[in-house]
Backbone as CSV, one residue per row, in Angstrom:
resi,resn,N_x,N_y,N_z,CA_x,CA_y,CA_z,C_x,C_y,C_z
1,UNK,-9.174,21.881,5.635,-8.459,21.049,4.668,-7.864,19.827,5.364
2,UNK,-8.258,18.626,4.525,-7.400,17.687,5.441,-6.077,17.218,5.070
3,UNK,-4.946,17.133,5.695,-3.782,16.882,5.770,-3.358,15.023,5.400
4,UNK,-2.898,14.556,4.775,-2.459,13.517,4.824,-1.023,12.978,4.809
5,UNK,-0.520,12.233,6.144,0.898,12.288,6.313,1.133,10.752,6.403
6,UNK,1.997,10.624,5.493,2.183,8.868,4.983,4.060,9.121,4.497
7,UNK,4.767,7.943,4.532,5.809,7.723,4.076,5.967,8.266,2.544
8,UNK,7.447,8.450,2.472,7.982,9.568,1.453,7.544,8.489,0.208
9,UNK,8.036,9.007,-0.983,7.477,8.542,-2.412,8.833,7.395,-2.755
10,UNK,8.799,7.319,-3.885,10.160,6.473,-4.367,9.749,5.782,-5.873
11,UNK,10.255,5.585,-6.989,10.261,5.040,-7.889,8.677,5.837,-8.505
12,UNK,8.541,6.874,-8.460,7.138,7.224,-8.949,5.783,6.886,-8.857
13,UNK,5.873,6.496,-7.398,4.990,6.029,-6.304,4.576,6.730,-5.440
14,UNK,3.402,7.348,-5.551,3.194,8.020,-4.004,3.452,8.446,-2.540
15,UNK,3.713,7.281,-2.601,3.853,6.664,-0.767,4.321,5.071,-1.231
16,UNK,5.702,4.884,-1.011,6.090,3.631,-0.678,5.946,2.609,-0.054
17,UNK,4.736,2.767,0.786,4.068,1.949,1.501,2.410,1.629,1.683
18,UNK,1.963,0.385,0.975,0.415,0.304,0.637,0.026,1.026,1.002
19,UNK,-0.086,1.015,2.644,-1.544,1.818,3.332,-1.577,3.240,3.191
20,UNK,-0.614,3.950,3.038,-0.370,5.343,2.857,-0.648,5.377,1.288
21,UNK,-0.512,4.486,0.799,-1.054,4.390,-1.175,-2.327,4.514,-1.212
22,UNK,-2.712,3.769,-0.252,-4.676,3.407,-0.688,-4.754,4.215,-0.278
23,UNK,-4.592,5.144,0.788,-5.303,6.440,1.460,-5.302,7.519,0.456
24,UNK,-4.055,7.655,-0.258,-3.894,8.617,-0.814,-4.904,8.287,-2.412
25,UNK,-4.965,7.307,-2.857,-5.731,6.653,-4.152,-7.215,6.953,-3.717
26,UNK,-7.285,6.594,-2.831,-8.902,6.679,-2.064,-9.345,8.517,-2.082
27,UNK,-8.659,9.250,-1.670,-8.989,10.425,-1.345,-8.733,11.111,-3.061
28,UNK,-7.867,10.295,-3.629,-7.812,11.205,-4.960,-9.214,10.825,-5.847
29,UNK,-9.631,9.433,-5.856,-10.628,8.737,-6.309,-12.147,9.427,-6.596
30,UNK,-12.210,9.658,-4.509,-13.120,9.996,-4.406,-13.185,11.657,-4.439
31,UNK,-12.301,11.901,-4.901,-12.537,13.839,-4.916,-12.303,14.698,-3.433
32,UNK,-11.610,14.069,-2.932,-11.120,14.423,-1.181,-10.189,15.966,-1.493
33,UNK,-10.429,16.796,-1.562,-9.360,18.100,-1.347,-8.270,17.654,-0.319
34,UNK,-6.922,17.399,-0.325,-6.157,17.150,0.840,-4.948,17.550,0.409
35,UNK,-3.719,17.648,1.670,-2.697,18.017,1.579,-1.867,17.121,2.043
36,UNK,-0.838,16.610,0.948,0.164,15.684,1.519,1.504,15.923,1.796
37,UNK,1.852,15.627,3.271,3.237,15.459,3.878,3.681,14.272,3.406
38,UNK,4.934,14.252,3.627,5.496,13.059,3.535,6.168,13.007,4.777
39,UNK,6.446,11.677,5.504,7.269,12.276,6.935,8.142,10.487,7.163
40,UNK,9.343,10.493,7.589,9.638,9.565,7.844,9.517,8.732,9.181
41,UNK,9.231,9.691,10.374,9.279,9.758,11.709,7.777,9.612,12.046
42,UNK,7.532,8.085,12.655,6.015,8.049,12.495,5.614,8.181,14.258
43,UNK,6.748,8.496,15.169,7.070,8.624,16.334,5.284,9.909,16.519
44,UNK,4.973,10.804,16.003,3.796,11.394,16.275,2.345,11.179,16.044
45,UNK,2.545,9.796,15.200,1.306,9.268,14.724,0.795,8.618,15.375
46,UNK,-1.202,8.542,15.701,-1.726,7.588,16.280,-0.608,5.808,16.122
47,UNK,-0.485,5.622,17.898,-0.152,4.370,17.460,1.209,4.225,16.634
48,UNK,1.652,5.603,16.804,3.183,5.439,15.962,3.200,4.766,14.203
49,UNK,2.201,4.362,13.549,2.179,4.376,12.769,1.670,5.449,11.434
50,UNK,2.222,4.981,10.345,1.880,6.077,9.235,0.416,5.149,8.736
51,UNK,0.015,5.071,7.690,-0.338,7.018,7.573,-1.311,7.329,8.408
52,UNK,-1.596,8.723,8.694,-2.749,9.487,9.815,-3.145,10.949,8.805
53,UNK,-4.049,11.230,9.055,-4.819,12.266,8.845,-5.216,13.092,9.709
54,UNK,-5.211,14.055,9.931,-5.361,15.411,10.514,-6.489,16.340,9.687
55,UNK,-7.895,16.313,10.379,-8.749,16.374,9.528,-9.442,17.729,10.438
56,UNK,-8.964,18.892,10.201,-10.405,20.483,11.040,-9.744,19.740,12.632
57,UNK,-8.064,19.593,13.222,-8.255,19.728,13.956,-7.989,17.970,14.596
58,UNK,-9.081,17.184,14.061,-8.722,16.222,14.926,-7.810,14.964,13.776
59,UNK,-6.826,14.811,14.702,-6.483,13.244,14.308,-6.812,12.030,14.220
60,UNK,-6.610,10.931,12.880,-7.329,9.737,12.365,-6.347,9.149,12.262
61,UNK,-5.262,7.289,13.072,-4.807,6.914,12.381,-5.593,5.994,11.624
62,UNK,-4.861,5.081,10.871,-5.336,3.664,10.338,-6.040,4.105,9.344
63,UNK,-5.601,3.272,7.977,-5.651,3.564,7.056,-7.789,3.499,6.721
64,UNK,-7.876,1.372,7.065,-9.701,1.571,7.410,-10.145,2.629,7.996
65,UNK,-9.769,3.394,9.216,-10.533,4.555,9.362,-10.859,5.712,9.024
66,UNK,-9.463,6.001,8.553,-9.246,7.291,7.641,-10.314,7.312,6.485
67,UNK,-10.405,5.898,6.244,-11.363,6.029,5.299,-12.806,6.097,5.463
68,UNK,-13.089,5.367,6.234,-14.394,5.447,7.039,-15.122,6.833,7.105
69,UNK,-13.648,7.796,8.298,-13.660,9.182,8.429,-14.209,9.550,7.316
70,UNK,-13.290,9.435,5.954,-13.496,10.966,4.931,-15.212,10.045,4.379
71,UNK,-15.716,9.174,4.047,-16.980,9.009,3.571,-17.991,9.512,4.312
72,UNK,-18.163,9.078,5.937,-18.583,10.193,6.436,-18.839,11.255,6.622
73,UNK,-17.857,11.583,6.565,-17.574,13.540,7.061,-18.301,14.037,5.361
74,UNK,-17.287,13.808,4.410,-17.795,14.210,3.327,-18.270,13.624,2.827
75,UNK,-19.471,12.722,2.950,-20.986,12.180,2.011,-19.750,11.533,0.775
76,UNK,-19.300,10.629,1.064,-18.590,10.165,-0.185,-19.523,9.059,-0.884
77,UNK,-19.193,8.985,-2.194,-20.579,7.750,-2.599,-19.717,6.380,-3.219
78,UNK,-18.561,7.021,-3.369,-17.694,6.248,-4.408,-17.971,4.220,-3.984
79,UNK,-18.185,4.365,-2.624,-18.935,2.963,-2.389,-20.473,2.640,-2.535
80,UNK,-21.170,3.459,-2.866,-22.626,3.699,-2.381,-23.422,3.105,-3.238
81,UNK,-23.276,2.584,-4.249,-23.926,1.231,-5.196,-23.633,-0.112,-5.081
82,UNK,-22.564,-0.254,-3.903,-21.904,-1.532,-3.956,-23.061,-2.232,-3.027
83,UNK,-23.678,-3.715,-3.326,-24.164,-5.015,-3.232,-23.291,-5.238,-1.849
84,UNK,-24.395,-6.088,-0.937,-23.733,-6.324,0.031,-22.639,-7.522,0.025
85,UNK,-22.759,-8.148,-1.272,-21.771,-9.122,-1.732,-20.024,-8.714,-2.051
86,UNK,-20.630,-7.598,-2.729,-20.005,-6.847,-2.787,-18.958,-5.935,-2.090
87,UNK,-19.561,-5.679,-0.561,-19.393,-5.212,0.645,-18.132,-6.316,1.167
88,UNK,-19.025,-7.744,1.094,-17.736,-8.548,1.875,-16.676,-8.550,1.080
89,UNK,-17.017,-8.733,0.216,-15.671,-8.988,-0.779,-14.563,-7.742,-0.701
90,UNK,-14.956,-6.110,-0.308,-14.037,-5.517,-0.376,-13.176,-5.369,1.409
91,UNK,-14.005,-6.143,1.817,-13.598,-6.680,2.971,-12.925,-7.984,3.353
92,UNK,-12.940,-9.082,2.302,-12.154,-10.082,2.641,-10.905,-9.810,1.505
93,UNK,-10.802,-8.617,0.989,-9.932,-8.326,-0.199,-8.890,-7.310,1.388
94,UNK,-9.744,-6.107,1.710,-8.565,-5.609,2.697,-7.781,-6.312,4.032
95,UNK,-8.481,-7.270,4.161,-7.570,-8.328,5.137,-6.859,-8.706,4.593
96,UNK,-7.089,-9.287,3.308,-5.971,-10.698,2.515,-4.565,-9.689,2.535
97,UNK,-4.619,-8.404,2.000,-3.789,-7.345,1.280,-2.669,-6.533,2.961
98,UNK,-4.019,-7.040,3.972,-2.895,-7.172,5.360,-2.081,-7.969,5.320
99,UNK,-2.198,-9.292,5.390,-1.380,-10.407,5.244,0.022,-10.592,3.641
100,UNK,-0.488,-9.499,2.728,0.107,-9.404,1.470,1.470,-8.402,2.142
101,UNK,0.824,-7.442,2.740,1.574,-6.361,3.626,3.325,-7.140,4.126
102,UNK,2.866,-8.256,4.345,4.354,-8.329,5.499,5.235,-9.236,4.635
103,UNK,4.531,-9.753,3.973,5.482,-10.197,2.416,6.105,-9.274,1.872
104,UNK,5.300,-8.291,1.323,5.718,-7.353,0.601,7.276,-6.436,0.895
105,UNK,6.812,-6.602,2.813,7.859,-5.809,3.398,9.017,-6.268,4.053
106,UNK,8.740,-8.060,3.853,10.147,-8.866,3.967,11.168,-8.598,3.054
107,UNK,10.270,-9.123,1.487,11.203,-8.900,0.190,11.969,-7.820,0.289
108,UNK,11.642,-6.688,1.225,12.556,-5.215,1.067,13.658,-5.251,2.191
109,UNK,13.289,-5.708,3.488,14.185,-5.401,4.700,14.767,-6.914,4.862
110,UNK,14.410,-7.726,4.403,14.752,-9.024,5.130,15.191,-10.072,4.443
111,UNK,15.245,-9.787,2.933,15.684,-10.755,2.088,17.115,-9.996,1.867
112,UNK,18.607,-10.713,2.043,19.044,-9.739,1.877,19.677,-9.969,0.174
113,UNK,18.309,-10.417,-0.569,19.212,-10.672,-1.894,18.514,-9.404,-2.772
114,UNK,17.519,-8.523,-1.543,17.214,-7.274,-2.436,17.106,-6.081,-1.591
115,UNK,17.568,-6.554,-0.080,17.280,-5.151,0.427,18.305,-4.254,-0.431
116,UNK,19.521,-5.086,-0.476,21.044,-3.574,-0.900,19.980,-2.742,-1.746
117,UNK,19.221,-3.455,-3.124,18.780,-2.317,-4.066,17.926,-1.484,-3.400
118,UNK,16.699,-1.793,-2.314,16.148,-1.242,-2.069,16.746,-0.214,-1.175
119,UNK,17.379,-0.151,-0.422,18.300,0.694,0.550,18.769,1.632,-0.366
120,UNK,19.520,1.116,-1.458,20.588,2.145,-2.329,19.206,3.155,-3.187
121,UNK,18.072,2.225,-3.197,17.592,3.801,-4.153,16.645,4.548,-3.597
122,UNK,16.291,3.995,-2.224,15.797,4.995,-1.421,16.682,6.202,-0.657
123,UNK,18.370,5.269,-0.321,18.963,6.890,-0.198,19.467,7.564,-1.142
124,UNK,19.264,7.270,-2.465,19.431,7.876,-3.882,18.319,9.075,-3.941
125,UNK,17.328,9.055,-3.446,16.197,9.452,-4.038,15.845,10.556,-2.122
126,UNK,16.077,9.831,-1.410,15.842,10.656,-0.176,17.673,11.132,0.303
127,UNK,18.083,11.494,-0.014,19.966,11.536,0.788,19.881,12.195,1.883
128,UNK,18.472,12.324,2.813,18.113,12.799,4.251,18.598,11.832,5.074
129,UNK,18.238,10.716,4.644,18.250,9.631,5.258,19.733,8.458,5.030
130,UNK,20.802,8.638,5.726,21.551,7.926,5.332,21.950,6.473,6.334
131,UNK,23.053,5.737,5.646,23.069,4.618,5.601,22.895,4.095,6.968
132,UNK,23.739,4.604,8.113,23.472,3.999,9.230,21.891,4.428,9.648
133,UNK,20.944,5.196,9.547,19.593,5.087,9.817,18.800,4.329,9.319
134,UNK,19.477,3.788,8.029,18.447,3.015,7.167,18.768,1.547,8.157
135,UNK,19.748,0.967,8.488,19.998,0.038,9.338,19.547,-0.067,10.261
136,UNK,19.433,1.053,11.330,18.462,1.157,12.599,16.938,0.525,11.591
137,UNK,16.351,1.104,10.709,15.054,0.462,10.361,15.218,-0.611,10.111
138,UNK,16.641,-1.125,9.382,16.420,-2.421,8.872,16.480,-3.598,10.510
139,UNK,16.727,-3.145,11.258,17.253,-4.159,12.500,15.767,-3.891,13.361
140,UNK,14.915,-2.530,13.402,13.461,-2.906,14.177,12.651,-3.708,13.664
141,UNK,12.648,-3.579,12.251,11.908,-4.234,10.939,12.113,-5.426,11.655
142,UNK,13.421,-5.899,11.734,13.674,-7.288,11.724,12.893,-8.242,12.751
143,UNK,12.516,-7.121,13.893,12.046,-7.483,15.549,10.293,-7.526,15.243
144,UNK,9.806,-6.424,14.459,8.493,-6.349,14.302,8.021,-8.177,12.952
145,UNK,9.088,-8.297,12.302,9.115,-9.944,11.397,8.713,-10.859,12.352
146,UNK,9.713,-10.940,13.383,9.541,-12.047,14.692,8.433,-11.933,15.263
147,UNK,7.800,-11.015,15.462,6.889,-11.134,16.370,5.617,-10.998,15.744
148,UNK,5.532,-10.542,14.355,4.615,-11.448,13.662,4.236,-12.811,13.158
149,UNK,5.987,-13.107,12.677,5.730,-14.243,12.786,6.178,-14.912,11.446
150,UNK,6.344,-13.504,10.214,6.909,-13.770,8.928,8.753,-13.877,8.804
151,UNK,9.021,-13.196,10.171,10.489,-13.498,10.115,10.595,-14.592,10.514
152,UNK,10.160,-15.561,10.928,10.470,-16.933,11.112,10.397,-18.027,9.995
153,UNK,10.328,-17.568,8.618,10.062,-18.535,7.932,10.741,-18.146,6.659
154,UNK,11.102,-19.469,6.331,12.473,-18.924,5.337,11.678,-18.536,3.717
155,UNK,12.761,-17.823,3.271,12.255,-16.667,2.224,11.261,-17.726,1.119
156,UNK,11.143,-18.355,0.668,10.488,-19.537,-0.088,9.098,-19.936,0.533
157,UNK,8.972,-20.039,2.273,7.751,-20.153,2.557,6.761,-18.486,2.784
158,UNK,7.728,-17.636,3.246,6.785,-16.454,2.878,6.769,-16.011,1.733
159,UNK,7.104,-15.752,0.801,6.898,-15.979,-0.793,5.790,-16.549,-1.222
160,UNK,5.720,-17.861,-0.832,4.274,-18.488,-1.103,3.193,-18.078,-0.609
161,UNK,3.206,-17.503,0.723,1.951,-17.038,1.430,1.711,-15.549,0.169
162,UNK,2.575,-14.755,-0.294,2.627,-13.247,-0.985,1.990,-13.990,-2.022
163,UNK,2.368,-14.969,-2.554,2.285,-15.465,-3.794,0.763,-15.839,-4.098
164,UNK,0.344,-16.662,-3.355,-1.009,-16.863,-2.973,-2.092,-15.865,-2.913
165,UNK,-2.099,-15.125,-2.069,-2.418,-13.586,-2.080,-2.818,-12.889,-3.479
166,UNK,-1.361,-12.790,-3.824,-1.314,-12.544,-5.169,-2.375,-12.855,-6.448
167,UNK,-2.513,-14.144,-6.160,-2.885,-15.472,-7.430,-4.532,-14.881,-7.023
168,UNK,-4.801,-14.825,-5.665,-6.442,-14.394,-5.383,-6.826,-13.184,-5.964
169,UNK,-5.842,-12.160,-5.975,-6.155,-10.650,-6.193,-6.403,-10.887,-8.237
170,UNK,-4.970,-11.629,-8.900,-5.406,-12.025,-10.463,-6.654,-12.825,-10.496
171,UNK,-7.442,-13.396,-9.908,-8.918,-13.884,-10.057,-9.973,-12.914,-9.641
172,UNK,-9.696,-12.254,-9.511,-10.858,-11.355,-9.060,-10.458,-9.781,-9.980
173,UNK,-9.655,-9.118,-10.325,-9.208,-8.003,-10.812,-9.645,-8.036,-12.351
174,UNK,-10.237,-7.779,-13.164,-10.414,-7.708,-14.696,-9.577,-6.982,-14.959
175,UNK,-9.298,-7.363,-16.597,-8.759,-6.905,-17.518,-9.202,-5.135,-18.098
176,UNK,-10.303,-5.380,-18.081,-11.135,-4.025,-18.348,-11.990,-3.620,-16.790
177,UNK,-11.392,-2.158,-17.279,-12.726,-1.693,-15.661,-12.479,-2.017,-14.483
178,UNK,-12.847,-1.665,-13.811,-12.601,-2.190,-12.300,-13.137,-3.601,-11.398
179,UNK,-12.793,-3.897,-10.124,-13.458,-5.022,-9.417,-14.790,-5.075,-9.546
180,UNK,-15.759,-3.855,-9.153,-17.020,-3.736,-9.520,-17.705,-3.045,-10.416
181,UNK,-16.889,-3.009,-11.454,-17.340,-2.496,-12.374,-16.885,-1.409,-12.999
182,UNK,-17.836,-0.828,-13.553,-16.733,0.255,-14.895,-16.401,1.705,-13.818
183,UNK,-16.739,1.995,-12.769,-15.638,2.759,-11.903,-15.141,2.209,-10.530
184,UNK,-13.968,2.899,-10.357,-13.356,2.703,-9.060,-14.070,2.725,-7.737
185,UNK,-13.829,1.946,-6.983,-14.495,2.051,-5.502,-13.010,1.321,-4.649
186,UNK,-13.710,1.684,-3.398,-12.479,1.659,-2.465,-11.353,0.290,-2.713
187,UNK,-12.370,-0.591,-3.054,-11.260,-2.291,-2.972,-9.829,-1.616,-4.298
188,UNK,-10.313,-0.729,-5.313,-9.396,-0.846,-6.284,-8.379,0.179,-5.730
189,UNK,-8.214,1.083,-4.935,-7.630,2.191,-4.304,-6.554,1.021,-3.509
190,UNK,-7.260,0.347,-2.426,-6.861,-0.481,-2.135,-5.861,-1.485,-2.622
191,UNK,-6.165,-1.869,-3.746,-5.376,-3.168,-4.451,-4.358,-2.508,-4.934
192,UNK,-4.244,-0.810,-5.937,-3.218,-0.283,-6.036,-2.278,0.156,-5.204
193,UNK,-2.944,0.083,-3.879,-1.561,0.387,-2.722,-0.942,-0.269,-2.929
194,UNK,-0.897,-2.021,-3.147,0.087,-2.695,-2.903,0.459,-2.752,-3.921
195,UNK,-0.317,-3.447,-4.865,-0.073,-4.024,-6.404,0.950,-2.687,-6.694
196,UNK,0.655,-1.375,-6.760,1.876,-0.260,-7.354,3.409,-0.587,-6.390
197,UNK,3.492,-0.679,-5.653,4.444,-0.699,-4.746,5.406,-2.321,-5.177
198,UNK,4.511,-3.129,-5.638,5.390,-4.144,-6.416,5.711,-3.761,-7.431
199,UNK,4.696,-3.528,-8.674,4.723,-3.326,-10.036,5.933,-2.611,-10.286
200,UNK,5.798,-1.071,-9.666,6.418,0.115,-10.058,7.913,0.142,-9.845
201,UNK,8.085,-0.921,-8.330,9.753,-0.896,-8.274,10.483,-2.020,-8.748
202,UNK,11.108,-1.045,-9.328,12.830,-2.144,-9.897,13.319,-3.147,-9.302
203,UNK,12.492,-4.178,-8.779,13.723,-4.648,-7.774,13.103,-6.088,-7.983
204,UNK,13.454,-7.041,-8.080,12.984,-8.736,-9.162,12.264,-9.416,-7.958
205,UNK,11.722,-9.209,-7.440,11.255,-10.106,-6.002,10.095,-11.145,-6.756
206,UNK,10.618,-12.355,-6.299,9.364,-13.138,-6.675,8.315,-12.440,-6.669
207,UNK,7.517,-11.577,-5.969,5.519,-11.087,-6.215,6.241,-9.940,-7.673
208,UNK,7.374,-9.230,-7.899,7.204,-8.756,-9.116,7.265,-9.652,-10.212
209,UNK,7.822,-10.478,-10.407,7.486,-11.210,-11.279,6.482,-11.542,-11.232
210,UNK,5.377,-11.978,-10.621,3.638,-12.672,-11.047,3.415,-11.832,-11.458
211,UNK,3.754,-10.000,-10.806,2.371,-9.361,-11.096,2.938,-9.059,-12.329
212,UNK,4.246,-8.846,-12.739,4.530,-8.377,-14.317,3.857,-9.512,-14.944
213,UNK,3.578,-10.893,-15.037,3.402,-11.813,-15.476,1.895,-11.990,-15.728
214,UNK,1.081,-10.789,-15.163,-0.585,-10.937,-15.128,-1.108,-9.621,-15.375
215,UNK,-1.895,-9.838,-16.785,-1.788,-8.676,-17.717,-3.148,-7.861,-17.021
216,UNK,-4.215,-8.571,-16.157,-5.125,-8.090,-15.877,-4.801,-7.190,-14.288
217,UNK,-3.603,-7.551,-13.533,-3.140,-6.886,-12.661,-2.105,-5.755,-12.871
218,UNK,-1.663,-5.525,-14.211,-0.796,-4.911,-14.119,-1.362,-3.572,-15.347
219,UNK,-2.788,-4.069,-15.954,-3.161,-2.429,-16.569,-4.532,-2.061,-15.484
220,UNK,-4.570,-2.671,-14.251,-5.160,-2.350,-13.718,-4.596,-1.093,-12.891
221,UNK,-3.167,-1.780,-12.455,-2.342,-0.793,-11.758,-2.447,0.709,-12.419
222,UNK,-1.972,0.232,-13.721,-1.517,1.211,-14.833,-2.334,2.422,-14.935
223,UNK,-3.821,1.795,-14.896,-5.341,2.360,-14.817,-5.969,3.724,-13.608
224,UNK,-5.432,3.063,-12.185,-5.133,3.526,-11.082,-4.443,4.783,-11.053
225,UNK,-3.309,4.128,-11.799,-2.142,5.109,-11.292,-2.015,6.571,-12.227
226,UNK,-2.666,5.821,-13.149,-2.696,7.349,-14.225,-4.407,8.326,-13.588
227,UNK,-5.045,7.594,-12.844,-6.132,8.335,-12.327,-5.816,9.368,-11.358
228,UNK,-4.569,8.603,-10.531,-4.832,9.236,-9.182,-3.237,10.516,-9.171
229,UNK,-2.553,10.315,-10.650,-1.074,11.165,-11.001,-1.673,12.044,-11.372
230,UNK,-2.637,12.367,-11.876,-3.006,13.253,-12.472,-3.098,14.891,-11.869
């Protein structure tokens, strides 16, 4: 059985954090039997990051591989009609949604006109985790910004980079059905990591407003999310 260990849930979200979303969307998608931890301490994970998989034994981090892994191992097809056009595109879609990544995760730790909410309803919802730990994250957060490169730029210019991002994912996402068509394949697993993780939480950040504002991104979510709750 494979194990999947990604950051805790919050606001009726899986995993509060894309990549641990798509993994988990991906494996529900494609019919993956798995078992999910939730863990806050990513101190044991390949690379110290979440999410990882523990699959008969051996360990997978990174979310691309994990996925790679389970199509492999288990003959998955859920990509296996896709056009090699097709191919790039769900490939210049999981880069863009990297770069969507550190937007996403400014608006929470680094803006401080929304971390308070975000802080207050994650230790609402986890009370494991209290206030002075959430600060230790909020102050590494702050070091891993710099040295990417999004903490250097004031909240208005990374906004625009999320925003942008954003505006690419509403041109390409339909209203009906999926990116490629009338079922799911990995790019849409994908797009709900993030897209849910805006949509779903309470908290007004400029990218929630577009995506509430874009009817073809937001019953897409809707679409996703009732697939993979089930």
């Amino acid at each position: 059985m494979l194990t999947l260990y990604s950051y805790p849930d919050l606001f009726g979200v899986a995993d509060n954090n894309g990549y641990g979303l798509k993994v988990y969307a991906f494996l529900k998608l494609a019919g993956v039997p798995f078992v999910h931890e939730h863990v806050f301490d990513a101190s044991a994970a390949p690379r110290g990051q979440l999410p990882y998989v523990v699959d008969d034994g051996e360990t997978i981090g990174d979310s691309e591989t994990i996925i790679a892994h389970a199509t492999a191992k288990y003959r998955l097809t859920i990509d296996a009609g896709l056009s090699q056009a097709a191919c790039r595109t769900n490939h210049f879609v999981t880069r863009m949604l990297d770069d969507l990544y550190w937007v996403m995760s400014y608006s929470r730790w680094k803006d401080e006109r929304f971390y308070p909410a975000f802080r207050d309803a994650f230790i609402a919802q986890h009370p494991q985790i209290d206030a002075a730990g959430f600060e230790k994250a909020k102050a590494y957060n702050a070091q891993r910004y710099q040295f990417q490169g999004i903490g250097r730029y004031a909240p208005e210019q990374a906004y625009a980079r999320g925003l942008a991002d954003l505006q690419v994912l509403a041109e390409i996402v339909p209203v009906q059905g999926f990116v490629h068509g009338a079922a799911p394949t990995s790019v849409d697993a994908g797009i709900y990591g993030f897209i849910a993780n805006i949509y779903f939480f309470p908290i007004p950040t400029p990218l929630k407003a577009f995506v509430d504002a874009r009817e073809n991104l937001v019953r897409h979510c809707d679409r996703i999310h009732a697939m993979v709750s089930a």
